[in-house]
C-alpha positions in Angstrom: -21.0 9.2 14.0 -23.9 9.0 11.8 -25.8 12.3 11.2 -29.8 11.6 9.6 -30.1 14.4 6.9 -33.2 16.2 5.6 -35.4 15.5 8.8 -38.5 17.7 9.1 -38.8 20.0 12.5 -41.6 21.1 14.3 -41.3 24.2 12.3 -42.0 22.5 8.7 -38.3 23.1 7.7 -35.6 20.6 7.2 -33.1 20.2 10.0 -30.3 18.0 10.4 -31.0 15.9 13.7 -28.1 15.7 16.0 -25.1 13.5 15.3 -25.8 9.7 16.7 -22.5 8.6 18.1 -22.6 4.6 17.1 -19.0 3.9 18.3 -15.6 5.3 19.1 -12.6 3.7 20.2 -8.7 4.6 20.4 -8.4 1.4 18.0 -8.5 2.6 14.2 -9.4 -1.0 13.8 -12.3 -1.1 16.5 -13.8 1.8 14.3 -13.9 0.3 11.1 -14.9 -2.9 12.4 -17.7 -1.4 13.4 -18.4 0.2 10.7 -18.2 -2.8 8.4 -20.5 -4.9 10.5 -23.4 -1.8 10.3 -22.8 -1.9 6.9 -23.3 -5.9 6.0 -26.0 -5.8 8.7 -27.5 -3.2 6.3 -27.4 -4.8 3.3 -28.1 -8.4 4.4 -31.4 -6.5 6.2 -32.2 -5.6 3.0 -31.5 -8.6 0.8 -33.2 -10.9 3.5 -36.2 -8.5 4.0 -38.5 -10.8 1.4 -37.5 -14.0 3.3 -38.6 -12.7 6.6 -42.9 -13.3 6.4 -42.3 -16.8 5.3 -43.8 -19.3 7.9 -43.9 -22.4 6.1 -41.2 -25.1 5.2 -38.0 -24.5 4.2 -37.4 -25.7 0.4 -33.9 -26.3 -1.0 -34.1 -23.5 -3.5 -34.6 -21.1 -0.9 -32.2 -22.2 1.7 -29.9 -22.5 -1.4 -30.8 -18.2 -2.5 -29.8 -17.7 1.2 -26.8 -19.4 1.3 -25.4 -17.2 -1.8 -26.7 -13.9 0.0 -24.3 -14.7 2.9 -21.6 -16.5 1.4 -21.4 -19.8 3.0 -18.4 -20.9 0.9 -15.2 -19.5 2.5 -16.9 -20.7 6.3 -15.4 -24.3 8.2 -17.5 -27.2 7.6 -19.1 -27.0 11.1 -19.9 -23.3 10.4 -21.9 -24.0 7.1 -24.1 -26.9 9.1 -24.7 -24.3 11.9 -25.7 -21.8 9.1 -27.7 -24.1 6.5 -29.7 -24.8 10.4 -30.3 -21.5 11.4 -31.1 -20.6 7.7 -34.1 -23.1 7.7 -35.1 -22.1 10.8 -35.3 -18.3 10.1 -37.2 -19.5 6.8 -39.4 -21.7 9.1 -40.3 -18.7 11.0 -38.2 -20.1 14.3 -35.5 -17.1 14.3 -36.3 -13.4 13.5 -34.2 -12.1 10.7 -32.3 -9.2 13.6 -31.2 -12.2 15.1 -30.1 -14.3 12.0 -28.1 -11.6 10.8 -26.2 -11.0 13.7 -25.0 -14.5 14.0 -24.1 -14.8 10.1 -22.4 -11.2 10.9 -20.5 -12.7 14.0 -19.7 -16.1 12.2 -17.9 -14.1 8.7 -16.1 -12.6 11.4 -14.8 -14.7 13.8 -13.7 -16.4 10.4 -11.4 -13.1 9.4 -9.7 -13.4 12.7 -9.4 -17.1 12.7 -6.2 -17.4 10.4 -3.9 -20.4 11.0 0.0 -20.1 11.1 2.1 -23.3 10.8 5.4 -23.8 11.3 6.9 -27.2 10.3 10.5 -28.1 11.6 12.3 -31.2 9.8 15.0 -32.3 10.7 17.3 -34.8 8.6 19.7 -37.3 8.3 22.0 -38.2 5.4 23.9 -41.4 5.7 26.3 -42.2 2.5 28.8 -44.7 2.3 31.6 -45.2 0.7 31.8 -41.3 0.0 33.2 -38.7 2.2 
């Protein structure tokens, strides 16, 4: 629940508006997840806000700044193309920032979940001769 202190009533006094329910779940998990993705959609809002009334080209430096804002490192190959893409095109004016973020938000994500488990089996023979 998120609760928006120090709001100014009708009256001229400060109120606390209503309680906003922004998710519940019988999953622990589901909850903070939740909260984690309102929280780095909050502060990549925020650190993105001065990239957002750019129209013009996209230059390497600030495609570059971007990259480091979201962390581009620990994401697959394919990932970083499809977010060095959208990057210029959010610089070039072709994706609103709302929209960027959600995708980079969905994207960090899926990469959390997306943890490999191998399991090698080998299987070997020992031939010796002239020992027992």
């Amino acid at each position: 629940m998120e609760r928006e202190p120090g709001l100014l009533g009708a009256d001229g006094m400060e109120h606390d508006s209503d309680p906003l329910i922004l998710t519940s779940s019988a999953s622990a998990y589901d909850v903070l997840r939740a909260g984690y993705e309102l929280a780095e959609e909050e502060q990549l809002d925020m650190a993105l806000e001065r990239f957002s009334d750019r129209t013009d080209s996209a230059d390497e430096e600030s495609v570059a700044e971007i990259e480091a804002i979201i962390e581009t490192g620990g994401l697959s190959s394919a990932d970083r193309l499809r977010t060095k893409a959208e990057t210029i095109d959010f610089l070039e004016g072709r994706l609103e920032r709302g929209a960027f973020i959600a995708r980079v938000i969905e994207r960090q994500m899926l990469r959390g979940e997306s943890i490999r488990h191998q399991q090698v089996e080998r299987h070997e023979l020992k031939l010796t001769v002239g020992e027992p």
